[in-house]
Rosetta silent file (secondary structure, phi, psi, omega in degrees, C-alpha in Angstrom):
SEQUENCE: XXXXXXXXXXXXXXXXXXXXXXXXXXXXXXXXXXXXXXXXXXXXXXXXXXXXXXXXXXXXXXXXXXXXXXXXXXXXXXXXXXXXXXXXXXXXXXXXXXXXXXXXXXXXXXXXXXXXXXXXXXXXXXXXXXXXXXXXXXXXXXXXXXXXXXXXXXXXXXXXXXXXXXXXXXXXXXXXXXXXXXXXXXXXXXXXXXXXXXXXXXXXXXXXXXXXXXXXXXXXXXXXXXXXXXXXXXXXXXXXXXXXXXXXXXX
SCORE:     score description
SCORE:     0.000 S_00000001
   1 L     0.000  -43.183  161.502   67.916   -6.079   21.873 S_00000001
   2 H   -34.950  -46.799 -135.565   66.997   -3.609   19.043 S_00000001
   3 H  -100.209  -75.546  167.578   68.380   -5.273   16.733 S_00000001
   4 H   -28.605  -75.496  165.528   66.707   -8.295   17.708 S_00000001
   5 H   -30.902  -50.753 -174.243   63.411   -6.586   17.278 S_00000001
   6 H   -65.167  -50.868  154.957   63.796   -5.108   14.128 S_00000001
   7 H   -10.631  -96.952 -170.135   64.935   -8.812   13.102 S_00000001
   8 H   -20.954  -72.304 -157.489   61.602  -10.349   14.631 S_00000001
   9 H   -71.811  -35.569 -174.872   58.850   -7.766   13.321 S_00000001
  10 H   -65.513   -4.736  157.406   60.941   -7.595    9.384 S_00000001
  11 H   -80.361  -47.163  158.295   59.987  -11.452    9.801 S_00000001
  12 H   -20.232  -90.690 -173.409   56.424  -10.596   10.958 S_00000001
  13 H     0.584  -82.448 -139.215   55.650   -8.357    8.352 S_00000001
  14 H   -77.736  -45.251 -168.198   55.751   -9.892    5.375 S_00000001
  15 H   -51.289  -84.814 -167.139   53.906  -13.141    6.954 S_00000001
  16 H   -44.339  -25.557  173.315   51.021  -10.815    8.067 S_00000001
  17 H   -80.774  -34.856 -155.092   51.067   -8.967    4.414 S_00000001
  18 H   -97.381  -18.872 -171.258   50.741  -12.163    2.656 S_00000001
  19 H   -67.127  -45.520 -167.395   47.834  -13.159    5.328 S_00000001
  20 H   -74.228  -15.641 -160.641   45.674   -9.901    4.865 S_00000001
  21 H   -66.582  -38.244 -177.045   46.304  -10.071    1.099 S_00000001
  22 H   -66.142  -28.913 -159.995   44.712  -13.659    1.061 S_00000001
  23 H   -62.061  -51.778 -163.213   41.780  -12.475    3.388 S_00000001
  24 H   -62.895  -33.011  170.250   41.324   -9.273    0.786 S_00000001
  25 H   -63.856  -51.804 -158.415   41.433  -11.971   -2.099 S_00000001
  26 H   -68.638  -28.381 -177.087   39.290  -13.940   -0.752 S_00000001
  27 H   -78.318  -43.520 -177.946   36.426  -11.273    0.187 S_00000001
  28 H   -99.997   18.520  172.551   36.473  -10.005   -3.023 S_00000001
  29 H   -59.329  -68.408 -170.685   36.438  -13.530   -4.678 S_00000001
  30 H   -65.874  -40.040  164.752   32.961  -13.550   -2.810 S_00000001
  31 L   -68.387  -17.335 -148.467   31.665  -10.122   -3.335 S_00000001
  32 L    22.765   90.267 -174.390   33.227  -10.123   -6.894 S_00000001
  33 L    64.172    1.853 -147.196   33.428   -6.337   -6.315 S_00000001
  34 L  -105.264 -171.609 -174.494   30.176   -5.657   -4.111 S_00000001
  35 L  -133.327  117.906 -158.919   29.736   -4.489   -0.764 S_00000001
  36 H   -74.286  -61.988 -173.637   28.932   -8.160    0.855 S_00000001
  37 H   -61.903  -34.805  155.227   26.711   -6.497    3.383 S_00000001
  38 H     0.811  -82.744 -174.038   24.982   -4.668    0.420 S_00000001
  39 H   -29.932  -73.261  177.248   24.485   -7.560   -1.301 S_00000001
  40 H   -31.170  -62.356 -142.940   22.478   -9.139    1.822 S_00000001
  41 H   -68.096  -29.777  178.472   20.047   -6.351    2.372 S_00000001
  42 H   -44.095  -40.341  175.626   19.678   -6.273   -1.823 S_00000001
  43 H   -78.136  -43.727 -179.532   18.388  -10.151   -1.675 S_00000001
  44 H   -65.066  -29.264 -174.152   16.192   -9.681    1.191 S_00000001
  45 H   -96.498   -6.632 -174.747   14.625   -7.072   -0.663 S_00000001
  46 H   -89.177  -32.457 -173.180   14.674   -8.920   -3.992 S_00000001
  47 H   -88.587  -12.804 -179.616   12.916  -11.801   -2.521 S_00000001
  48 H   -70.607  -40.413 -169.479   10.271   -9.583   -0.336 S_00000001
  49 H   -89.586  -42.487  158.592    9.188   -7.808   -4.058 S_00000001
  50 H   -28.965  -90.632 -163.506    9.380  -11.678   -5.496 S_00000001
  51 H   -52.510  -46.029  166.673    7.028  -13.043   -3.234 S_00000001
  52 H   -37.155  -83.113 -175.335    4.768   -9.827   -3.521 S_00000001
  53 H   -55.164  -15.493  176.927    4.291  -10.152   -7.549 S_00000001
  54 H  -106.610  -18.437  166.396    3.672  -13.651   -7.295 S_00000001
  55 H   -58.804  -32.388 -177.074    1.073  -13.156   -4.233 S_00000001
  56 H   -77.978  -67.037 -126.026   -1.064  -10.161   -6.332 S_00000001
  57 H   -66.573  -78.928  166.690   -0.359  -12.777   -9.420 S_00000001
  58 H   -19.917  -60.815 -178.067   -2.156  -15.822   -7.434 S_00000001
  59 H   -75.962  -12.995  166.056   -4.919  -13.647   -6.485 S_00000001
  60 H   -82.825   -1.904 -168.348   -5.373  -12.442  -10.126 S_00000001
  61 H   -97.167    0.891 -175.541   -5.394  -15.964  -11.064 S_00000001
  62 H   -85.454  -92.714 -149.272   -8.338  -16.783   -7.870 S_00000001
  63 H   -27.922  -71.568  175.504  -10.490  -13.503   -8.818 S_00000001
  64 H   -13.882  -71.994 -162.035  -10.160  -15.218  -12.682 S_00000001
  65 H   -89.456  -21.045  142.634  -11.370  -18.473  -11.896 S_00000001
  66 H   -20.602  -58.905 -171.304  -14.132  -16.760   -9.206 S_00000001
  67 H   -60.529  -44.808 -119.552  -15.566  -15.194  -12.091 S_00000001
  68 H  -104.004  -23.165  174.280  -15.345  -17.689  -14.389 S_00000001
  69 H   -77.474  -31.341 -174.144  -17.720  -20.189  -11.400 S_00000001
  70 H   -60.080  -76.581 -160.414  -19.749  -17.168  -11.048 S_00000001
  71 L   -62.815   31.156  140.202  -20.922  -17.224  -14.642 S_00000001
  72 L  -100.621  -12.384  162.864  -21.248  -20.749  -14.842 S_00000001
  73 H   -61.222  -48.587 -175.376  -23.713  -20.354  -11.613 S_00000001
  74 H   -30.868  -52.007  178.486  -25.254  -17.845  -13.595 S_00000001
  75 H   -68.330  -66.381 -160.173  -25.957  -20.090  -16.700 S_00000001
  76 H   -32.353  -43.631 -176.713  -27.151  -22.663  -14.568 S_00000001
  77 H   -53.100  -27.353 -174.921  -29.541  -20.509  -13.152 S_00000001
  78 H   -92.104   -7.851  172.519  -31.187  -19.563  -16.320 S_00000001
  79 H  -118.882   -8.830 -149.748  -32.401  -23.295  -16.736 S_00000001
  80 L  -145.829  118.451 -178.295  -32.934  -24.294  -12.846 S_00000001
  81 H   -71.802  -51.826 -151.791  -35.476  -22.121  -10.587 S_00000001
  82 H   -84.774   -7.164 -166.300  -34.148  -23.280   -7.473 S_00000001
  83 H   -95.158  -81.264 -149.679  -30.243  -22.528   -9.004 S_00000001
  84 H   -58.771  -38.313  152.487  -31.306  -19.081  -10.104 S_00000001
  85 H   -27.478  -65.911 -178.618  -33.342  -18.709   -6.635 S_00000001
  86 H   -54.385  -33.477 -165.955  -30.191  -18.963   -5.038 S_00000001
  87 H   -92.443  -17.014  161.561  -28.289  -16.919   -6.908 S_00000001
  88 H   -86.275  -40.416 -177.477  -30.554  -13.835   -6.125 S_00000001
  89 H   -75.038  -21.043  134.977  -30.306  -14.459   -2.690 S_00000001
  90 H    -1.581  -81.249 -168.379  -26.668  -14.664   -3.013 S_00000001
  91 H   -67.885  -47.296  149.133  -26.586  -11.184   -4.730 S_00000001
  92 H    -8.865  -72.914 -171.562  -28.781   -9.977   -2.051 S_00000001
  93 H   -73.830  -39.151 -168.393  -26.604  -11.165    0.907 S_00000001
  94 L   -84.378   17.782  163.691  -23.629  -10.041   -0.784 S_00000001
  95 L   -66.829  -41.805  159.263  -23.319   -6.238   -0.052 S_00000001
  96 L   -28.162  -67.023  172.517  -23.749   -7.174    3.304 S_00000001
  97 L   -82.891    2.505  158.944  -20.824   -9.212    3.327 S_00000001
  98 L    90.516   40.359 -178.366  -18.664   -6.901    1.552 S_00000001
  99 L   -89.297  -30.240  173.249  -18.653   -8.527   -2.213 S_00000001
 100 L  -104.236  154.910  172.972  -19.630   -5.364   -3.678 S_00000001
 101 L   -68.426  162.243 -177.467  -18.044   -1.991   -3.949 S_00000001
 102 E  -142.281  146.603  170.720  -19.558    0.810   -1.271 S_00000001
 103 E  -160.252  176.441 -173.403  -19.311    4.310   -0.961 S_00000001
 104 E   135.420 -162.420 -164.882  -20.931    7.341    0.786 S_00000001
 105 E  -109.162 -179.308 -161.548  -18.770    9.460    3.902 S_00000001
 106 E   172.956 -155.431  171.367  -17.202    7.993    6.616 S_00000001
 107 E  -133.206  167.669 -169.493  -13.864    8.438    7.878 S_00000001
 108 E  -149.146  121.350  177.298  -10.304    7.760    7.386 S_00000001
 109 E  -116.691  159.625 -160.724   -7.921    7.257   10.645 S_00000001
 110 E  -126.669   92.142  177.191   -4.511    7.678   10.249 S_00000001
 111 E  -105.695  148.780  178.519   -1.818    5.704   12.136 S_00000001
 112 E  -153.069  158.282 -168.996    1.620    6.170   11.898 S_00000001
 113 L   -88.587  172.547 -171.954    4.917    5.228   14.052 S_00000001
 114 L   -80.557  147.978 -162.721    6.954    7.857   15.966 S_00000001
 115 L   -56.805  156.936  167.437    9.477   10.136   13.940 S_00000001
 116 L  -113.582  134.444 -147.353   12.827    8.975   14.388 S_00000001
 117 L   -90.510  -50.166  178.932   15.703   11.385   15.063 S_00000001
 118 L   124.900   -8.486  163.185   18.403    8.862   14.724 S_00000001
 119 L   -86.320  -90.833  146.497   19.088    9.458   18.026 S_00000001
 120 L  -103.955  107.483  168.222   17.891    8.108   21.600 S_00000001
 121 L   -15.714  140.016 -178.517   14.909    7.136   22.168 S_00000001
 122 L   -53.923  168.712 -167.877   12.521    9.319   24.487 S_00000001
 123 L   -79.688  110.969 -159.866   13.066    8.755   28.167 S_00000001
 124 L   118.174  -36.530 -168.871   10.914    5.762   29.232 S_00000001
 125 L   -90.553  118.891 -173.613   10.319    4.615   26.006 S_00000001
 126 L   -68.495  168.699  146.712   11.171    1.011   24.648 S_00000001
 127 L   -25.219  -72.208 -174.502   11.500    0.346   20.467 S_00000001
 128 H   -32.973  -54.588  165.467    8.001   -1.119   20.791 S_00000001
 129 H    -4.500  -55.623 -163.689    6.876    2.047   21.870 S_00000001
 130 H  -107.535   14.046 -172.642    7.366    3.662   19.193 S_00000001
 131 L  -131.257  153.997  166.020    5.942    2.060   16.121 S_00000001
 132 L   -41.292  119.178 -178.159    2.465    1.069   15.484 S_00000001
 133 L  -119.570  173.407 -176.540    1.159   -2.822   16.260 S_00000001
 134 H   -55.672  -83.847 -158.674   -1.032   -5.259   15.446 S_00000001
 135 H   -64.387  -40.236  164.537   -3.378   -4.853   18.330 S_00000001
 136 H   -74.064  -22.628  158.893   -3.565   -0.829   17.736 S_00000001
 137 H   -92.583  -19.490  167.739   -4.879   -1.412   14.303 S_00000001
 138 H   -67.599  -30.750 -165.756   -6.804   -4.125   15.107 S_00000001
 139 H   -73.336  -49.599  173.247   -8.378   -1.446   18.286 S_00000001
 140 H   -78.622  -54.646 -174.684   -9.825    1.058   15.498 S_00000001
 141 H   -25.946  -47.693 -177.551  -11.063   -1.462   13.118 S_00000001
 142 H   -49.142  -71.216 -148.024  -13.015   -2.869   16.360 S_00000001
 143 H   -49.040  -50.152 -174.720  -14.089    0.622   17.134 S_00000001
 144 H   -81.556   10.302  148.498  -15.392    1.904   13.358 S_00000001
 145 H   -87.940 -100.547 -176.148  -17.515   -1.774   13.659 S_00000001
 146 H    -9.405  -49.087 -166.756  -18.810   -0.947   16.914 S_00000001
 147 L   -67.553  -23.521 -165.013  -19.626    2.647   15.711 S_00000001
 148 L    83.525   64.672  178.936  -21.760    1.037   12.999 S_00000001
 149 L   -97.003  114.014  174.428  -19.472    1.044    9.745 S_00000001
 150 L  -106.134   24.746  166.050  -20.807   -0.838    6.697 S_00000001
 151 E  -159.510  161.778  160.996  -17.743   -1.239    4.871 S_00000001
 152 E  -148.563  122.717  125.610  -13.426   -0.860    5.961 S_00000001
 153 E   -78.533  155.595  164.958  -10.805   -0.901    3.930 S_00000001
 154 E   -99.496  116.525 -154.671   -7.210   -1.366    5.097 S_00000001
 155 L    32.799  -86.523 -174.857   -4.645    0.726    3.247 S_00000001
 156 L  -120.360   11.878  177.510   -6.344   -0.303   -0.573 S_00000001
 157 E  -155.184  152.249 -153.131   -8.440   -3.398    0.468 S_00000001
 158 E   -53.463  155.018  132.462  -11.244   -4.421    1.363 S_00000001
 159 L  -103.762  160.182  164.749  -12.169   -6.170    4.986 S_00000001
 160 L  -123.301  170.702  161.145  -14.051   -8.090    6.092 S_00000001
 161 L   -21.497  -44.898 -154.932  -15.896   -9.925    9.520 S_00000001
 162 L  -116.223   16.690 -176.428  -13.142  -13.037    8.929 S_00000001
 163 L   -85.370  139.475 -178.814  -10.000  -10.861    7.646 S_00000001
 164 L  -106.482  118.738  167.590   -7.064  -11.067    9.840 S_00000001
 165 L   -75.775  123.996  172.306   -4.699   -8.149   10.602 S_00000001
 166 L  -146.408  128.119  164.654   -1.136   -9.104   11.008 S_00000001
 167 L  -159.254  155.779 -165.282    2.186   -7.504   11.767 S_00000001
 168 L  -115.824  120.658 -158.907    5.545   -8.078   11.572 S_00000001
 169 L    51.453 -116.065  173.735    7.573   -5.591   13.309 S_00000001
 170 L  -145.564   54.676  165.681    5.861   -2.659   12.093 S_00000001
 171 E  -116.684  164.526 -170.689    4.814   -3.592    8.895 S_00000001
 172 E  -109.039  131.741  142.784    1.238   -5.161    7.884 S_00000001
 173 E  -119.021  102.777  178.348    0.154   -8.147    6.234 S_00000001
 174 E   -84.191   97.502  171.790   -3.007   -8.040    4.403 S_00000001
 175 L    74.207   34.215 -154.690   -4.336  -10.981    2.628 S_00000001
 176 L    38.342   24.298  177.605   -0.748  -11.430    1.684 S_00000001
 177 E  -123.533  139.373  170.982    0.803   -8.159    0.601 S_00000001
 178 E   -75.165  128.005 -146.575    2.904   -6.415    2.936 S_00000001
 179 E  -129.366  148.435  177.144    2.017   -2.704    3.804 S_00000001
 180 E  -132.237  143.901  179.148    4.473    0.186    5.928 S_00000001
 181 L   -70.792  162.096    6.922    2.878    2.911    8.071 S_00000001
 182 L   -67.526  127.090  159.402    1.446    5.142    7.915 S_00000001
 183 E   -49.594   90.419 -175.073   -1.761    2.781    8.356 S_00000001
 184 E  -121.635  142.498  178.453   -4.822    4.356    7.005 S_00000001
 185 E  -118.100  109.522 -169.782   -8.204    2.726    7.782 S_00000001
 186 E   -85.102   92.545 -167.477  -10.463    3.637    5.906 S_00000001
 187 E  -136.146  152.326 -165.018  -14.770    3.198    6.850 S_00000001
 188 E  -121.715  153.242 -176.911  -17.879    4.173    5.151 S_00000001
 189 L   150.846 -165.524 -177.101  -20.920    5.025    7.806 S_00000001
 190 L  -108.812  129.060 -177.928  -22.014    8.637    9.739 S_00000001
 191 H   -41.776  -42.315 -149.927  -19.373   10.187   10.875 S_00000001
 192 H   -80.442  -44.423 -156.497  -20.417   11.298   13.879 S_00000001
 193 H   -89.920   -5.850  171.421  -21.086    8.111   15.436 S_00000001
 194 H   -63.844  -85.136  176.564  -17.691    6.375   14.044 S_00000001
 195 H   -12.801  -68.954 -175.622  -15.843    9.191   16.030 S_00000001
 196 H   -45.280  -28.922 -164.639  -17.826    9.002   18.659 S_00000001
 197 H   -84.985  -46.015 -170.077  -17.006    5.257   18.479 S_00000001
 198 H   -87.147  -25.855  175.249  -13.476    5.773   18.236 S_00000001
 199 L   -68.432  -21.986  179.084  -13.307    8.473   21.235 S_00000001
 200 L   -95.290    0.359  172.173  -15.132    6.029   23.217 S_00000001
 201 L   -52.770   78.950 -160.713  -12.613    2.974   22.589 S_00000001
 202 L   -54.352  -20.671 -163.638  -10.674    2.241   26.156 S_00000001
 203 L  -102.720  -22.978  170.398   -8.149    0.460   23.553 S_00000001
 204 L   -75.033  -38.088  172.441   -7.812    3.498   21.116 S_00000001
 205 H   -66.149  -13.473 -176.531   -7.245    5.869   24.053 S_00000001
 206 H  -106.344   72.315   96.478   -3.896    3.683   25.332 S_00000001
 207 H   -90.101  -66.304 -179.406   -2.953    4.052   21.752 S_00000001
 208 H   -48.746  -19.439  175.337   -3.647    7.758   22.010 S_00000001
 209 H   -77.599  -43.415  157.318   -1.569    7.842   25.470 S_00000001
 210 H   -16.243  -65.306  172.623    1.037    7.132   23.331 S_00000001
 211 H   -55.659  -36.251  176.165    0.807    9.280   20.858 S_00000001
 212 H   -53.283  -63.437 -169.730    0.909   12.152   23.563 S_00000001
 213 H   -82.892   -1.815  166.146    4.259   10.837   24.945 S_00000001
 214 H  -146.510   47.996 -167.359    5.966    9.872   22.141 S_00000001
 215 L    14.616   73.668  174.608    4.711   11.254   19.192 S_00000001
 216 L   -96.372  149.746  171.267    3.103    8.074   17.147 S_00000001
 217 E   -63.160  111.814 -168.284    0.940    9.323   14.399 S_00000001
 218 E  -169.509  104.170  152.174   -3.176    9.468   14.909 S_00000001
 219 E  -138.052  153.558  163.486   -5.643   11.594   13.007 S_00000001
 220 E   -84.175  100.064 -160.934   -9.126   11.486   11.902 S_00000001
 221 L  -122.812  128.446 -163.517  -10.480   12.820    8.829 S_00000001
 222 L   -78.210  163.965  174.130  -14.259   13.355    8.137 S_00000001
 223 E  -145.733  141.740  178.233  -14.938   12.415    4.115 S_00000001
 224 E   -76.666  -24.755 -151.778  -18.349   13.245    2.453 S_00000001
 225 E  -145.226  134.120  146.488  -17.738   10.301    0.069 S_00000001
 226 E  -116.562 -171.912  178.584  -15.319    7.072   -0.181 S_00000001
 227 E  -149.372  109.654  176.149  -15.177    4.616   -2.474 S_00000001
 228 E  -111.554  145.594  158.225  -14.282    0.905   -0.855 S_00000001
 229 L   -51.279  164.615  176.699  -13.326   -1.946   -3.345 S_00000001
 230 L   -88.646  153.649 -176.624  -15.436   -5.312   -3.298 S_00000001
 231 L   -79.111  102.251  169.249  -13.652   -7.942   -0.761 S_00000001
 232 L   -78.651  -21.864  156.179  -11.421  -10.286   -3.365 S_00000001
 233 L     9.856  137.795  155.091  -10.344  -12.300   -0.837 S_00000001
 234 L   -74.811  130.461  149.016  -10.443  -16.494   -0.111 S_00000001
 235 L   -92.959  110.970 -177.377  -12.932  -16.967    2.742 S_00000001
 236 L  -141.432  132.761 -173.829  -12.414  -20.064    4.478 S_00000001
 237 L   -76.019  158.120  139.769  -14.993  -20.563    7.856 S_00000001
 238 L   -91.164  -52.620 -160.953  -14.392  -22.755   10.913 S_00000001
 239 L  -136.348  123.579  168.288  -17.641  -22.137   12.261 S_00000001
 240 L  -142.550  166.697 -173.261  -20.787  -19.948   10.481 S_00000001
 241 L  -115.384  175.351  146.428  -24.123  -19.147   11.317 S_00000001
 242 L   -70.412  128.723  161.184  -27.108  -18.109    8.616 S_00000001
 243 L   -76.635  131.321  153.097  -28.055  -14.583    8.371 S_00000001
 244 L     3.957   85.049  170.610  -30.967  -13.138    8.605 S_00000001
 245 L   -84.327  112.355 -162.434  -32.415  -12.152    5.422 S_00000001
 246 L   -17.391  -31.408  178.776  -32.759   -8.775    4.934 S_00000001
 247 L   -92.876  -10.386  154.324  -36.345   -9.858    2.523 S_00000001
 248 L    80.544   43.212 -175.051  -37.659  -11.833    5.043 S_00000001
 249 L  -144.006   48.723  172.182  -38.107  -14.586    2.823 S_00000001
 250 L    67.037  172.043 -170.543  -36.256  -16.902    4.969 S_00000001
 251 L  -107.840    0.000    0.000  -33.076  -18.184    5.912 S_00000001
């Protein structure tokens, strides 16, 4: 019966040797030397930093051709009263609407997701838990508007009234470049009452119960001075009203 065995598997063998050899040929046909799984996360990351450089490239070529309508309103303006009218009131409205740079103090919140050990999550606590959302950065933004804030940036750019906060997993996307916590939100206004604003948020405190039980990141920092960029943005409306104008000289 030994015999027999020995027989069997020295028949095996060789079969099973010539099998793995093709698999190992074949895998490294496809990696041509790489680490296949490598490879993947290497493309995903090649195509994330693609799509980046060609989003800031598109928006340097809209800011370009922005400019290039402003100063043909401009000229116009210099022949046509009712052109050049406009174009004051324009300039007028647009601090207001975040066209120009702003500065003076303010604050700077800080969000950030909980450290990760590499080990188990705390007891009670889901994934979600532990990283920063959409809806928690969206909660101070409300809150430093509420507080009376006349400018925000988000990480390095500007917002505005119609800018949309979005994120995937627990990364941001502003305006189409993708951002990793820490989050910092950034507002120019008196300090006191943006705090005051943000301590009085029912949606920033269930962010803050968080932070207590699972350590997510959230501080406040007073600043005498900021500096926010002008909003470079596309703005495209559904619905708008007229403003007010600040000069009283109608709307």
């Amino acid at each position: 019966m030994s015999s027999v065995r020995r027989r069997t598997w020295g028949s095996i063998i060789p079969a099973l040797t010539l099998a793995a050899g093709t698999l190992f040929a074949a895998s490294a046909s496809t990696a041509r030397g790489t680490d296949l799984r490598e490879e993947g996360r290497t493309r995903i990351t090649e195509l994330i930093t693609a799509e980046q450089r060609r989003t800031r490239r598109e928006l340097g070529d809209y800011q370009r051709l922005r400019r290039e309508v402003d100063a043909v309103s401009r000229a116009a303006g210099r022949h046509d009263a009712r052109a050049r009218a406009a174009q004051e009131r324009a300039d007028r409205l647009a601090a207001r609407a975040g066209f120009t740079p702003l500065a003076g103090p303010g604050v700077r919140v800080r969000l950030d997701d909980a450290p990760r050990s590499g080990g188990a999550p705390p007891r009670g606590a889901a994934p979600d838990d532990l990283v920063v959302h959409q809806a928690d950065v969206q909660a101070v933004v409300n809150a430093l508007w509420a507080g009376g804030a006349t400018g925000l940036k988000i990480m390095d750019q500007r917002v505005i009234a119609t800018s949309a906060v979005r994120c995937v997993g627990n990364t941001l996307i502003l305006q189409g470049v993708v951002y990793s916590p820490p989050f910092r939100i950034t507002a120019v206004g008196d300090p006191r009452r943006l705090r005051a604003a943000l301590d009085s948020s029912p949606e920033v405190s269930i962010y803050k119960r968080y932070v207590r039980a699972y350590g997510l990141g959230y501080s406040v920092r007073t600043l005498d001075r900021v500096s926010l960029p002008a909003y470079t943005g596309n703005v495209t409306m559904n619905h708008a009203k007229v403003a007010d104008d600040p000069d009283g000289d109608g709307a």
